[in-house]
Jmol script that loads the backbone (N, CA, C; Angstrom):
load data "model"
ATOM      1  N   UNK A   1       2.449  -8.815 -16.780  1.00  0.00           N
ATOM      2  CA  UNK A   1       2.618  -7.392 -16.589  1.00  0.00           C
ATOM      3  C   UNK A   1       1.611  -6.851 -15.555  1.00  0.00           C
ATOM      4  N   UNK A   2       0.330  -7.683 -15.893  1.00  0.00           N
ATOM      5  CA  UNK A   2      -0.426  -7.251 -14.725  1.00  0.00           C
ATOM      6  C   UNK A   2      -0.660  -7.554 -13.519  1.00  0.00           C
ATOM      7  N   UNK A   3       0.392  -8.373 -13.314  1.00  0.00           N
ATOM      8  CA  UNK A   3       0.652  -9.339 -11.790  1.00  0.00           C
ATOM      9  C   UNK A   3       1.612  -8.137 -10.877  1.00  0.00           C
ATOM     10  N   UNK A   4       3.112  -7.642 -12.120  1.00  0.00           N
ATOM     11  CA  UNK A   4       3.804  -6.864 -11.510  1.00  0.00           C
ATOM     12  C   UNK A   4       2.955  -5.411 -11.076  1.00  0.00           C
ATOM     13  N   UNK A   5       2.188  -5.168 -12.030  1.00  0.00           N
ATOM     14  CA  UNK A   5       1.351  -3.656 -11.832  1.00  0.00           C
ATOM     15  C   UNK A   5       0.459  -3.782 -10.187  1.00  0.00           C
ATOM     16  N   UNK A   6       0.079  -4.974 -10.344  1.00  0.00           N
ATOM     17  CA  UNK A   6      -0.526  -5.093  -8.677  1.00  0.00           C
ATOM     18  C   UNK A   6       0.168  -5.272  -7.662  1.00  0.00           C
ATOM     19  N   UNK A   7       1.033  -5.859  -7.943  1.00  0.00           N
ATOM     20  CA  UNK A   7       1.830  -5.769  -6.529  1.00  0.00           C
ATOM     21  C   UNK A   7       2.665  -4.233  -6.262  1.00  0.00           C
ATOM     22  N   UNK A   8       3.046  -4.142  -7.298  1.00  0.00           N
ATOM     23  CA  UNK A   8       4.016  -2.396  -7.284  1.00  0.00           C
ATOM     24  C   UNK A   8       2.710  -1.883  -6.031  1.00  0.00           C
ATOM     25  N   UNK A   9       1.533  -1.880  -6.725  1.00  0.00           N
ATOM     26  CA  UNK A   9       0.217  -1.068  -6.479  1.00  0.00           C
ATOM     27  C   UNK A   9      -0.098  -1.103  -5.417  1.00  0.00           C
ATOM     28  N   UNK A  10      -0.183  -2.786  -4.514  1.00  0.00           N
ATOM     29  CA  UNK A  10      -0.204  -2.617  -3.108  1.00  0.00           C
ATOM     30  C   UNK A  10       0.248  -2.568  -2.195  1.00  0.00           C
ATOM     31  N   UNK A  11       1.617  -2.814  -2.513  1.00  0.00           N
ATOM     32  CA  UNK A  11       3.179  -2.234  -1.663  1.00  0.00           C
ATOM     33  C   UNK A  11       3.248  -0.713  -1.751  1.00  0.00           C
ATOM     34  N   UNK A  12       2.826  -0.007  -2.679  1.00  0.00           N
ATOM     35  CA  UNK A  12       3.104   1.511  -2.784  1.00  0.00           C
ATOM     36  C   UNK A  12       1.358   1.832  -1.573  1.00  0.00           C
ATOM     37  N   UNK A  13       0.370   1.310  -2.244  1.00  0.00           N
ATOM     38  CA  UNK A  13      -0.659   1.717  -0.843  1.00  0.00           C
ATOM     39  C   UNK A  13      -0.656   1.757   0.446  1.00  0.00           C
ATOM     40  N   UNK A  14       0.020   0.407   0.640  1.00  0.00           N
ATOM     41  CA  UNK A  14       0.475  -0.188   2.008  1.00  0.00           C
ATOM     42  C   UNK A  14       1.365   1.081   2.708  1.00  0.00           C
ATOM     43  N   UNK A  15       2.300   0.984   1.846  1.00  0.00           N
ATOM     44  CA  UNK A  15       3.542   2.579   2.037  1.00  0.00           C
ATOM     45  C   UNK A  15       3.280   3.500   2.553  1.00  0.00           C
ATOM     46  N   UNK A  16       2.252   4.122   1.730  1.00  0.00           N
ATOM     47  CA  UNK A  16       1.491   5.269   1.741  1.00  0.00           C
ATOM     48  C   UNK A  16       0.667   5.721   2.831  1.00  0.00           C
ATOM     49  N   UNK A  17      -0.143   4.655   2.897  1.00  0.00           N
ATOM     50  CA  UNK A  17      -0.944   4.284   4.406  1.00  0.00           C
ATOM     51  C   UNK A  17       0.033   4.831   5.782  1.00  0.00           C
ATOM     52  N   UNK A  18       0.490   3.692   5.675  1.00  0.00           N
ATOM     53  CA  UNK A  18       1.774   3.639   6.795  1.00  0.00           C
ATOM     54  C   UNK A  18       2.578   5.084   7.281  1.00  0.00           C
ATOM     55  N   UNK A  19       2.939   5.767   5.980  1.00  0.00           N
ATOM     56  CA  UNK A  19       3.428   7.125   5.809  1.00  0.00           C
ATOM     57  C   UNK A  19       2.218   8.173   6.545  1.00  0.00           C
ATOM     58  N   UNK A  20       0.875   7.863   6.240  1.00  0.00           N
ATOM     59  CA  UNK A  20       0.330   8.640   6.647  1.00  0.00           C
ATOM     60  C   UNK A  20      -0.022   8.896   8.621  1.00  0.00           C
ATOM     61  N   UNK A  21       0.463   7.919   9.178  1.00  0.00           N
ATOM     62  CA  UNK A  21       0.754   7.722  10.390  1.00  0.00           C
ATOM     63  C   UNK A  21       2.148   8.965  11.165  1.00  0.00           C
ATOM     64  N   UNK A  22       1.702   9.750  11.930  1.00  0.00           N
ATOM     65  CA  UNK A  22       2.757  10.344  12.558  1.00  0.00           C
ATOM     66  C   UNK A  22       4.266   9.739  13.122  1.00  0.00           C
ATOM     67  N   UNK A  23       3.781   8.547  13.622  1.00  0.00           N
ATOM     68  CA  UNK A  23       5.529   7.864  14.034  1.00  0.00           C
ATOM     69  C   UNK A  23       6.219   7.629  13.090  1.00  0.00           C
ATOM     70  N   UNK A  24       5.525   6.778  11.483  1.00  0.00           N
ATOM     71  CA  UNK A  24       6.301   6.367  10.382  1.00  0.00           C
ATOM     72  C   UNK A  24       6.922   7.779   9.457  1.00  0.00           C
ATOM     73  N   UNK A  25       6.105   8.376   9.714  1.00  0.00           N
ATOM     74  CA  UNK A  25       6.390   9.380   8.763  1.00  0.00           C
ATOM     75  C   UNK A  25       7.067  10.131   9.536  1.00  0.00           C
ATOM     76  N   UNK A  26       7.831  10.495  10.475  1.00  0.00           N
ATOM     77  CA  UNK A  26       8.514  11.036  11.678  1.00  0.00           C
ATOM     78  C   UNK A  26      10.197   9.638  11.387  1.00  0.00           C
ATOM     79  N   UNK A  27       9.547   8.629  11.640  1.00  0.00           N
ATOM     80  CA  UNK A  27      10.704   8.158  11.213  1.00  0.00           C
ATOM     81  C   UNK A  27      11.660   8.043  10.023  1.00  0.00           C
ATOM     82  N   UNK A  28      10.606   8.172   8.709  1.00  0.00           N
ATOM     83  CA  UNK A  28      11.146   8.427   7.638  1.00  0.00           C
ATOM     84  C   UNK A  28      11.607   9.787   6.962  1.00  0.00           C
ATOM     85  N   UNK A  29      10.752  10.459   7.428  1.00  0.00           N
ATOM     86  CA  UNK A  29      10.852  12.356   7.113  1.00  0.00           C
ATOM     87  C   UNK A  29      11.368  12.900   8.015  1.00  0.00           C
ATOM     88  N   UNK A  30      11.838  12.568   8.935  1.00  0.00           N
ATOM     89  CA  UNK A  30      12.643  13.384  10.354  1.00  0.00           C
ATOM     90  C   UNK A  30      11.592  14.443  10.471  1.00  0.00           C
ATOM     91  N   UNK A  31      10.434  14.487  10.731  1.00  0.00           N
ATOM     92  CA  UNK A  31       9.676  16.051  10.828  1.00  0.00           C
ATOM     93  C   UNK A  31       8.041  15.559  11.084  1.00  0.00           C
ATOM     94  N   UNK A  32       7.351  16.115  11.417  1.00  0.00           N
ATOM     95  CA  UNK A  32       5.907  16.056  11.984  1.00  0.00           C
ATOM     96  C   UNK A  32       5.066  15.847  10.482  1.00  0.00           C
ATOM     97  N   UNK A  33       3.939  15.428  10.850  1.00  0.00           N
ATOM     98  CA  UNK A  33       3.381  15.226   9.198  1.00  0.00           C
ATOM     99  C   UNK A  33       2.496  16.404   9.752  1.00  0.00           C
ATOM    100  N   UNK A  34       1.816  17.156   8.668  1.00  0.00           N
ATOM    101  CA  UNK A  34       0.217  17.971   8.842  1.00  0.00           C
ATOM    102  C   UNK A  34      -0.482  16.784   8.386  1.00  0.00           C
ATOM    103  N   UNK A  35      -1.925  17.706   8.188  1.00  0.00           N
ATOM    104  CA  UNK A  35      -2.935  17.688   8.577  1.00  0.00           C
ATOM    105  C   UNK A  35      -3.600  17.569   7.083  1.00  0.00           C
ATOM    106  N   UNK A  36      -2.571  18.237   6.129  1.00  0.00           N
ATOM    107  CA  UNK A  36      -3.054  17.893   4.797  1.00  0.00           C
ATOM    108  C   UNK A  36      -2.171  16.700   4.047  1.00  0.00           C
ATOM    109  N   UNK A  37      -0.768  16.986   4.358  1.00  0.00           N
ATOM    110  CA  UNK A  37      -0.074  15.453   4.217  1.00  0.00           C
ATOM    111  C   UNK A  37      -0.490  14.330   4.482  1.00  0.00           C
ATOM    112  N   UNK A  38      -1.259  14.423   5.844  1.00  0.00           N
ATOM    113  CA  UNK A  38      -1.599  12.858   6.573  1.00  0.00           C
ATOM    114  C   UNK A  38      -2.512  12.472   5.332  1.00  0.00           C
ATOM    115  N   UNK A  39      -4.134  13.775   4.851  1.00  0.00           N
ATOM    116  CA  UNK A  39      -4.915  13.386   4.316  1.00  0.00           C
ATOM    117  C   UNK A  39      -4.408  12.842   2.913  1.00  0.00           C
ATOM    118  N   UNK A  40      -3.624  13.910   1.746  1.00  0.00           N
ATOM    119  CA  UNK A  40      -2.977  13.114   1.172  1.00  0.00           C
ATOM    120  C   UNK A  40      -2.687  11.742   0.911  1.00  0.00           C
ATOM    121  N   UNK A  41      -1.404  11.314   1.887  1.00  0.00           N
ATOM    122  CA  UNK A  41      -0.940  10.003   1.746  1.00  0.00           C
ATOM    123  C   UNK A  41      -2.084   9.000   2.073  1.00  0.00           C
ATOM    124  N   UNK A  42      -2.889   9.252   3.096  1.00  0.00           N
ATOM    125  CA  UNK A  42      -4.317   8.105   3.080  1.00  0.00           C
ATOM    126  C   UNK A  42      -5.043   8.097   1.790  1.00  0.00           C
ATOM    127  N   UNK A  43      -5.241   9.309   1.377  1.00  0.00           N
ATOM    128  CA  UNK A  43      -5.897   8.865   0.160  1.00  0.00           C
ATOM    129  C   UNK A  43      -5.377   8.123  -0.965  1.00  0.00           C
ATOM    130  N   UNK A  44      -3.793   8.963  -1.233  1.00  0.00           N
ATOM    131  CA  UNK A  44      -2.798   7.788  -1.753  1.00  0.00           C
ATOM    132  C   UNK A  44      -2.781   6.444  -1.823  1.00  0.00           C
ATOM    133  N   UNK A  45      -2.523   5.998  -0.995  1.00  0.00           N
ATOM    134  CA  UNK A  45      -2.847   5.039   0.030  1.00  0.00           C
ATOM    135  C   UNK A  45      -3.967   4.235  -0.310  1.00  0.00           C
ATOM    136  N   UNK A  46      -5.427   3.880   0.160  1.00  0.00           N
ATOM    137  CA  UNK A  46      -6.481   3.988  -0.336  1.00  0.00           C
ATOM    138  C   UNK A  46      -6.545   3.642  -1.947  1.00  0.00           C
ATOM    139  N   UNK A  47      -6.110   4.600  -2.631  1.00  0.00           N
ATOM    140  CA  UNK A  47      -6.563   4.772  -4.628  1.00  0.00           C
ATOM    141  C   UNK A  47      -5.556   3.530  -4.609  1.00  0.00           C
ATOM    142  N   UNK A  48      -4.286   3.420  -4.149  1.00  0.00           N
ATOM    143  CA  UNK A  48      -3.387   2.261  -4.407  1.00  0.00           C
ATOM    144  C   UNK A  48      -4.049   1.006  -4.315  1.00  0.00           C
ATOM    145  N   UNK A  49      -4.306   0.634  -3.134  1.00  0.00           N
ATOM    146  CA  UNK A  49      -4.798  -0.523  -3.002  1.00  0.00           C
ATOM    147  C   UNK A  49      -6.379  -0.705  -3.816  1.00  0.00           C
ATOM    148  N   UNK A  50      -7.173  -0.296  -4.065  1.00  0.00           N
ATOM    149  CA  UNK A  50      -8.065   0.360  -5.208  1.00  0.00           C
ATOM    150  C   UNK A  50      -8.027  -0.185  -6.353  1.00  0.00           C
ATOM    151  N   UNK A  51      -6.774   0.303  -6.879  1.00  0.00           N
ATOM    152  CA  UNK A  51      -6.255  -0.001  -8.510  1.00  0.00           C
ATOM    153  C   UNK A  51      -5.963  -1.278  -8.213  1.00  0.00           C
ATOM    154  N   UNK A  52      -4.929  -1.537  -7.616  1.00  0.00           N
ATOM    155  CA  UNK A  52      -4.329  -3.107  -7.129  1.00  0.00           C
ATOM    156  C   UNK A  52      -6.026  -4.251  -7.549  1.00  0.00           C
ATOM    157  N   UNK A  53      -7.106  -4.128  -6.629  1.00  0.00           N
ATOM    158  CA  UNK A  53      -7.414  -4.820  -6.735  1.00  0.00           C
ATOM    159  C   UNK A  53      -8.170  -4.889  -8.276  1.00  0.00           C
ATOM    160  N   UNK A  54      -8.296  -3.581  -8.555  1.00  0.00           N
ATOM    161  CA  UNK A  54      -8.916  -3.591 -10.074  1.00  0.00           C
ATOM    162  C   UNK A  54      -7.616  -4.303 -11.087  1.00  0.00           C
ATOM    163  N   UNK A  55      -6.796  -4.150 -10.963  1.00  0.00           N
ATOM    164  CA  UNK A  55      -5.949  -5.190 -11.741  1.00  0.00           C
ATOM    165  C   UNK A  55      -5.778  -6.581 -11.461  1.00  0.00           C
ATOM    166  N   UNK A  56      -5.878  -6.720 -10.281  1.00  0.00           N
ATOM    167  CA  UNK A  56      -6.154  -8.638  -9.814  1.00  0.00           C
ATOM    168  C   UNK A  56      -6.969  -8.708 -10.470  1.00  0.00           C
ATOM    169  N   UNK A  57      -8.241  -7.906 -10.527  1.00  0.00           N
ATOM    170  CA  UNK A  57      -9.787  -8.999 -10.641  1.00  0.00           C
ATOM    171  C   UNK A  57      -9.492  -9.273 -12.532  1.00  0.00           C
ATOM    172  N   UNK A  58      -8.854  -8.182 -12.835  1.00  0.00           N
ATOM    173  CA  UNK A  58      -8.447  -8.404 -14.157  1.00  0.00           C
ATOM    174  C   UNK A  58      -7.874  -8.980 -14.583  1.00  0.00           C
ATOM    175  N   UNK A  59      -6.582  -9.514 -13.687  1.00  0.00           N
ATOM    176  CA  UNK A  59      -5.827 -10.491 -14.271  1.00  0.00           C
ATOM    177  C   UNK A  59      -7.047 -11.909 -13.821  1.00  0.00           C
ATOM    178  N   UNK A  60      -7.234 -11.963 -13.124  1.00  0.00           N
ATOM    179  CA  UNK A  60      -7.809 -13.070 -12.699  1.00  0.00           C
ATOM    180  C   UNK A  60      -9.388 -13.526 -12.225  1.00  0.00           C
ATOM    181  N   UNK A  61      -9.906 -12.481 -12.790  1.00  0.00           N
ATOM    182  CA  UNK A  61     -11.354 -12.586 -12.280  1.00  0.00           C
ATOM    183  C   UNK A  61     -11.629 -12.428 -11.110  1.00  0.00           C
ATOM    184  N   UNK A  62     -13.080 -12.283 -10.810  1.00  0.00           N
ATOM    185  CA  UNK A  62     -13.644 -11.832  -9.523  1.00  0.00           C
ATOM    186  C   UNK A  62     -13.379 -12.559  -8.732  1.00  0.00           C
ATOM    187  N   UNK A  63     -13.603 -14.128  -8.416  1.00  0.00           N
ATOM    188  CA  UNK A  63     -13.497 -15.137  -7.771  1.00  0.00           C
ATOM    189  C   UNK A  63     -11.890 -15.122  -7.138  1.00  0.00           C
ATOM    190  N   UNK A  64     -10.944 -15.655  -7.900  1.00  0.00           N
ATOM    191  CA  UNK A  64      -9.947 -15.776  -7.665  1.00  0.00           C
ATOM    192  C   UNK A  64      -8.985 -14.120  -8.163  1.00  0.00           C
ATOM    193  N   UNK A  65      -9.180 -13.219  -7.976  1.00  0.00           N
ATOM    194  CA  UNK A  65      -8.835 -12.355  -8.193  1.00  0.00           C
ATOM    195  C   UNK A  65      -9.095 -10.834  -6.999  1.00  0.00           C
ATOM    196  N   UNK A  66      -9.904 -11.820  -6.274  1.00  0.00           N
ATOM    197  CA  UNK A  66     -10.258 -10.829  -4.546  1.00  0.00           C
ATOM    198  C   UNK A  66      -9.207 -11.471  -3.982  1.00  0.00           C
ATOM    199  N   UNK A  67      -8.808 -13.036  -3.514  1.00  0.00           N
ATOM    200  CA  UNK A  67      -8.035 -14.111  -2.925  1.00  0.00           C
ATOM    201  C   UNK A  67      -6.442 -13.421  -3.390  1.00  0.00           C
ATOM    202  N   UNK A  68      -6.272 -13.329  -4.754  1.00  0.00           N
ATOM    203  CA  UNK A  68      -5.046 -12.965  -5.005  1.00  0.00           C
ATOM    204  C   UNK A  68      -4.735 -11.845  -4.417  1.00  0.00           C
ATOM    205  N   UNK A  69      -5.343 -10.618  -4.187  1.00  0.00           N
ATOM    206  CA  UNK A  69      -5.082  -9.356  -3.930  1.00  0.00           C
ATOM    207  C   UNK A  69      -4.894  -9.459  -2.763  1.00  0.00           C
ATOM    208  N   UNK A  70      -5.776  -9.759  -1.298  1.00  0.00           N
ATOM    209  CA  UNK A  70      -5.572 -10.047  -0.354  1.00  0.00           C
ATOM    210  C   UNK A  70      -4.017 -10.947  -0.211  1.00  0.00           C
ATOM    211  N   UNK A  71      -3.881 -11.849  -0.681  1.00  0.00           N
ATOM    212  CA  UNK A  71      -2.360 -12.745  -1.029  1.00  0.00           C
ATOM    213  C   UNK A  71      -1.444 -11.392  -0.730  1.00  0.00           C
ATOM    214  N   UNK A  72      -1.712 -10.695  -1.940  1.00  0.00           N
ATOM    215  CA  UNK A  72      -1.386  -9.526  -2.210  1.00  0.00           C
ATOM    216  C   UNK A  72      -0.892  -8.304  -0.810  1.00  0.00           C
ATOM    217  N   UNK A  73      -1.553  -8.165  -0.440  1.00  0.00           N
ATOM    218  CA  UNK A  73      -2.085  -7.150   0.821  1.00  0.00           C
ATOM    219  C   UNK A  73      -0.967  -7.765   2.191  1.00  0.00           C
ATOM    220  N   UNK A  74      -1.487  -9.091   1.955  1.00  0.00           N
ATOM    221  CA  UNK A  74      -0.749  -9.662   3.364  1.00  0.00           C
ATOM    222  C   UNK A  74       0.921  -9.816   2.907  1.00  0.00           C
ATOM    223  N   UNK A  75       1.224 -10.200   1.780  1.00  0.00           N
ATOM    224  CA  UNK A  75       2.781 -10.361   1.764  1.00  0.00           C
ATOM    225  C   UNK A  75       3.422  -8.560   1.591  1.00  0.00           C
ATOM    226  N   UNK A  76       2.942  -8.175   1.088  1.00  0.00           N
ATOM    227  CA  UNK A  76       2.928  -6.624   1.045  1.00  0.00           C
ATOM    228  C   UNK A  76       3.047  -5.542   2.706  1.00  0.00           C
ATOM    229  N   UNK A  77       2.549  -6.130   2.857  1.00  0.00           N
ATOM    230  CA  UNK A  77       2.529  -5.832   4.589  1.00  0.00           C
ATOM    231  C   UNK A  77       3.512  -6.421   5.464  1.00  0.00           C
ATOM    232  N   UNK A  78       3.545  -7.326   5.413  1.00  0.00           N
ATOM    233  CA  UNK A  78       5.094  -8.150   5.625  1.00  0.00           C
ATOM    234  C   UNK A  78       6.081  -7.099   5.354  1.00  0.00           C
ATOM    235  N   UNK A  79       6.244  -7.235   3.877  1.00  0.00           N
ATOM    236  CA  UNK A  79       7.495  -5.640   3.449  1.00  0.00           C
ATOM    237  C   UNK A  79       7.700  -4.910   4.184  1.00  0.00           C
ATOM    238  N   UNK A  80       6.114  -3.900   4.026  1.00  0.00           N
ATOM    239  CA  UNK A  80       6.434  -2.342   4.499  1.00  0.00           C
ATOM    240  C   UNK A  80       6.896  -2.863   5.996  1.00  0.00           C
ATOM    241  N   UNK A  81       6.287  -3.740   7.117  1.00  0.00           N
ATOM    242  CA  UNK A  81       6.498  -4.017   8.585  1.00  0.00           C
ATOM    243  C   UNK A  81       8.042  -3.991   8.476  1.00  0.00           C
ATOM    244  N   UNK A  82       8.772  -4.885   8.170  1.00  0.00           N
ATOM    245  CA  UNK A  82      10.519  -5.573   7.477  1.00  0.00           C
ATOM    246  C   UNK A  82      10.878  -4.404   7.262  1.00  0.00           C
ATOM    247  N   UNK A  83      10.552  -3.625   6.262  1.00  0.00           N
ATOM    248  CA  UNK A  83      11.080  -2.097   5.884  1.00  0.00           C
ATOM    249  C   UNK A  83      11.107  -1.195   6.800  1.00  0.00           C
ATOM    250  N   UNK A  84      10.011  -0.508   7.696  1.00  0.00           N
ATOM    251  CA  UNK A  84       9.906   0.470   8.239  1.00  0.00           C
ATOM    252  C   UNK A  84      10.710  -0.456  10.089  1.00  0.00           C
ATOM    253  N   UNK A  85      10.767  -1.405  10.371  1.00  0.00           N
ATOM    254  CA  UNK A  85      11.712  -1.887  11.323  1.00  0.00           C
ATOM    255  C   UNK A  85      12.741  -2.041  11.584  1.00  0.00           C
ATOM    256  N   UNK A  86      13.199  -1.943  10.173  1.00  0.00           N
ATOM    257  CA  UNK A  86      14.700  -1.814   9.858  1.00  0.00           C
ATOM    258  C   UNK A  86      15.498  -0.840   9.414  1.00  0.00           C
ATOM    259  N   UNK A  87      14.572   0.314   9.195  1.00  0.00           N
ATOM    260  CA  UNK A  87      14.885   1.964   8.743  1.00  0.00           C
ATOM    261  C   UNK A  87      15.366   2.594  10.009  1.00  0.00           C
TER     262      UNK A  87
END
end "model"
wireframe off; spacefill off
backbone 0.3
color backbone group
């Protein structure tokens, strides 16, 4: 359960991040982001990947539980790239 909770966690950060960028969020929202949206979704963004890794280290300890998240981060990124290229 806590494998799925981290990944949800750093695919939704990754997202978020990404969203907070004017072109992505222009491509997905048809419309300009502000200035408090941008800050928003970064922070979003940010707390996501955050929690993510506080649930790796939990599922898996400190050692092998930084390694997983990063795992984490990079196939996650893959997605959102695949996703937002193909939107």
């Amino acid at each position: 359960m806590i494998l799925l909770l981290s990944t949800v966690l750093t695919f939704a950060g990754l997202f978020a991040l990404s969203l907070s960028m004017d072109r992505h969020h222009r491509k997905v929202f048809h419309r300009p982001i502000s200035a408090r949206a941008r800050v928003l979704w970064r922070c979003g963004g940010w707390l996501g990947l955050g929690a993510a890794l506080v649930a790796s280290i939990a599922l898996s300890g400190w050692a092998v539980g930084v390694l997983f998240w990063l795992g984490l981060v990079s196939l996650a990124g893959l997605a959102v790239i695949l996703i937002l290229a193909f939107r």
